[in-house]
N, C-alpha and C positions, 0 to 999 in steps of 0.2 A: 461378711466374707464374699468372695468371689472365687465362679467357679474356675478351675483350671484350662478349660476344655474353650466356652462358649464366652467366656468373660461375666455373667450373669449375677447380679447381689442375689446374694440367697441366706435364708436366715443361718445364724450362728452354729446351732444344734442339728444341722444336715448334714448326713454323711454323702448323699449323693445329689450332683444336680437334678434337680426336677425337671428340667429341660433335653438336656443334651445327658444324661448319667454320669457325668465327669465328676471327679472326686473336687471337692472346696480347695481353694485358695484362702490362707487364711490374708489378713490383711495386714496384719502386724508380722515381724523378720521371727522365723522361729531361728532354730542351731543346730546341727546336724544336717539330716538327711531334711528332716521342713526346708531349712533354709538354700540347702543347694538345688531343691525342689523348686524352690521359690524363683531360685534366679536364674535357671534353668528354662520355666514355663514361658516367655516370650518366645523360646525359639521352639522349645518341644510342642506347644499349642498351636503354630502356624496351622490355619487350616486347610485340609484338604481339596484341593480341586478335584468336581464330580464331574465338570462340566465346563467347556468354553468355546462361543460359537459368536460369530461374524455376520453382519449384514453381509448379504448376498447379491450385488449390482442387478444380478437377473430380475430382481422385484421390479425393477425400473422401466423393464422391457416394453411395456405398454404407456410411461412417460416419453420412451422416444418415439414409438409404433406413432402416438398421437401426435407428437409436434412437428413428425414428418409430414404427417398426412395436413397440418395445418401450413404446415410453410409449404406445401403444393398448391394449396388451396387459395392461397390470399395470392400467390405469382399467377394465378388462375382467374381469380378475381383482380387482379390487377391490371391482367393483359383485356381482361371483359370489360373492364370498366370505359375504357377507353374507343368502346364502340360506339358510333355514332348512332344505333338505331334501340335503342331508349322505350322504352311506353313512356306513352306522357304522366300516366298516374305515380311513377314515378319520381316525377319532378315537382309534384303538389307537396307541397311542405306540412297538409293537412293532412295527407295521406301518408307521410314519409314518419313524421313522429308520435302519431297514436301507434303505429307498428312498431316503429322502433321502440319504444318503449314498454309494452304492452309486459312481455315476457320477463324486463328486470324488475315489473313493479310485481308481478308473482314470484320471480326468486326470492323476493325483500318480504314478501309475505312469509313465504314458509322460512326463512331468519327470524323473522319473529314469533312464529310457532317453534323456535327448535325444531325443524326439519330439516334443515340446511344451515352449513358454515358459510359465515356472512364473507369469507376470503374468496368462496367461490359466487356466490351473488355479486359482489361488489367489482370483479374480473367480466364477469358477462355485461354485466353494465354498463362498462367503459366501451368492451367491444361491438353494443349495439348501437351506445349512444356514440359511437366514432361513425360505425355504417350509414346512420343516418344522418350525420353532419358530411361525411363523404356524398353522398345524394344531394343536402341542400345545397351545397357549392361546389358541385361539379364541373360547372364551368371556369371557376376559379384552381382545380388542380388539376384540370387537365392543360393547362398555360405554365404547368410549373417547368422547371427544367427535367430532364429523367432523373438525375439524381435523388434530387427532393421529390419526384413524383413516387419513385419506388421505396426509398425513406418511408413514406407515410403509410405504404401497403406491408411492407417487411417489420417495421418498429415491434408488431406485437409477436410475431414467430420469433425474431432477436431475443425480448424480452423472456419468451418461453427457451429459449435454450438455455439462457444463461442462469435463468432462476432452474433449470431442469440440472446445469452441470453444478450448482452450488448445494442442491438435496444431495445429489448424489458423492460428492466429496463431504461432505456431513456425515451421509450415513457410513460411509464407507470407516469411519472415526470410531462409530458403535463395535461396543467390544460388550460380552455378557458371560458372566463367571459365576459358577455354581459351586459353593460352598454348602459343606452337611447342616449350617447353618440361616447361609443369607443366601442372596441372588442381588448378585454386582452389575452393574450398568455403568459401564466407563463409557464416554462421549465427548465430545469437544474438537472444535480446530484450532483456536488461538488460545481459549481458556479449558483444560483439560478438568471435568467434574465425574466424580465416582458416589452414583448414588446407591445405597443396598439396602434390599426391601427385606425383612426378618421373615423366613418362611412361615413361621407360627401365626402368621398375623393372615395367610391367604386363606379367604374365603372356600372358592371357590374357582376351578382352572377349565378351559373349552381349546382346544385346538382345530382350527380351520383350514381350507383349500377352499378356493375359487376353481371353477371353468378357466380362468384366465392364469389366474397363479399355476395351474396344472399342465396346459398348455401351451402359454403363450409364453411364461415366464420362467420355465426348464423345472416347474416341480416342486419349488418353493413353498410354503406355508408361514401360519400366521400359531401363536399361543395370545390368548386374553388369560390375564389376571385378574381377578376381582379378590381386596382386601380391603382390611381394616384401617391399611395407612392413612392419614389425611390426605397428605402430601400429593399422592399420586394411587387412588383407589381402585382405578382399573389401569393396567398394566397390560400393553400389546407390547408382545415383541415378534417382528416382522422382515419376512427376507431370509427366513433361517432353511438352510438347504437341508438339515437334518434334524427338522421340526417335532418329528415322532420321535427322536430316539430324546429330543432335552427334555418332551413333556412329560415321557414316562421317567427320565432323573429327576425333574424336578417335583412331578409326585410323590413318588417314591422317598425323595427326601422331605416330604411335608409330611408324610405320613408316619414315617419314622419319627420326627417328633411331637407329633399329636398322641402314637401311641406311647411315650416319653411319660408325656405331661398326661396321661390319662385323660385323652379328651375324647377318644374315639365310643360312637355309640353306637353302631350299626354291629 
């Protein structure tokens, strides 16, 4: 059988779900009041929304704070480059690529400790080992036209905007619905997916605030999930403007049905 309430097989001889306490759904058509029961529960069982909350843009405040600051920097470095009064140990190419590279061969290290995601190792990389090939042939782009001269200083602020406006229309997609049962995560821009994590499976819940998310980013907070799932075992959801109020729903409804199913031991 199956319950009414949560959808859950439960054995034959249960008068009430062990989960959620809803009464059984038998699985065979009964006659009577069973049967108009029966065809009834699709629509009387919809469950209720406890909760539905939205990525919040302002998480992002510090993705623009920083690529402003970087697309000042390299128009900065651009117009510097171009100065005729150089040290010379700059112009050593022995001198130019033991430096430049010194720092992504320790980013690549801690990638391999698992201390660092290799997307941001492999982004510094690019950008040191560009500085110093801008160094060795200096003399060859400072003969370019300005178009192409400023092309080659600008290319990486461009590339941060545009991968900065592509997160941000992504997240903006994240949608997250609290059911007395699950907790829904709808996402997508072209292909729309709705994943839902069973609350009885979560571990353990933390909710945070940064210095930065507190002030820089109007107040926003973070919820970590750790569960049982495979699929996805820890669970941040992130950007939520009223961070306090889902974590105590969505405790609130784990606990409800831990005391359910008799799990609670404290």
């Amino acid at each position: 059988m199956k319950c009414n309430v949560c959808g859950m097989e439960i054995p034959a001889d249960t008068r009430t779900c062990p989960v959620c306490g809803g009464e059984p759904l038998s699985t065979t058509a009964g006659t009577g009041a069973g049967a108009a029961a029966a065809e009834a529960a699709p629509i009387s069982g919809m469950p209720e929304v406890l909760w539905e909350g939205r990525y919040s843009l302002q998480d992002m405040n510090l993705v623009w704070f920083g690529t402003i600051l970087l697309t000042i920097g390299m128009v900065v470095f651009g117009v510097y480059f171009a100065d005729s009064h150089w040290p010379e140990e700059l112009k050593n190419p022995w001198i130019i690529w033991p430096a430049g590279l010194v720092i992504p061969v320790l980013l690549w290290i801690l990638v391999f400790t698992k201390s660092l995601r290799w997307v941001v190792a492999a982004f510094w990389t690019v950008v040191f080992v560009g500085l110093a090939a801008l160094l060795q042939f200096r003399e060859q782009v400072l003969q370019l036209p300005a178009l192409q001269y400023w092309s080659i200083f600008l290319a990486v602020p461009i590339v941060f905007w545009i991968w900065a406006f592509c997160v941000a229309i992504y997240r903006k997609t994240i949608v997250w619905r609290l059911t007395p049962h699950r907790l829904f995560k709808r996402h997508g821009i072209f292909v729309r997916t709705e994943d839902a994590l069973e609350l009885r499976v979560i571990r353990d819940m933390a909710k945070m605030q940064s210095l930065i998310e507190r002030f820089l980013c109007g107040g926003v907070g973070r919820i970590c999930i750790w569960s049982s799932d495979p699929s996805d075992p820890v669970l941040i959801i992130r950007g939520l403007r009223d961070y306090n109020r889902a974590f105590a729903l969505i405790d609130e409804a784990r606990q409800r049905i831990r005391e359910r199913r008799a799990l609670i031991t404290d």
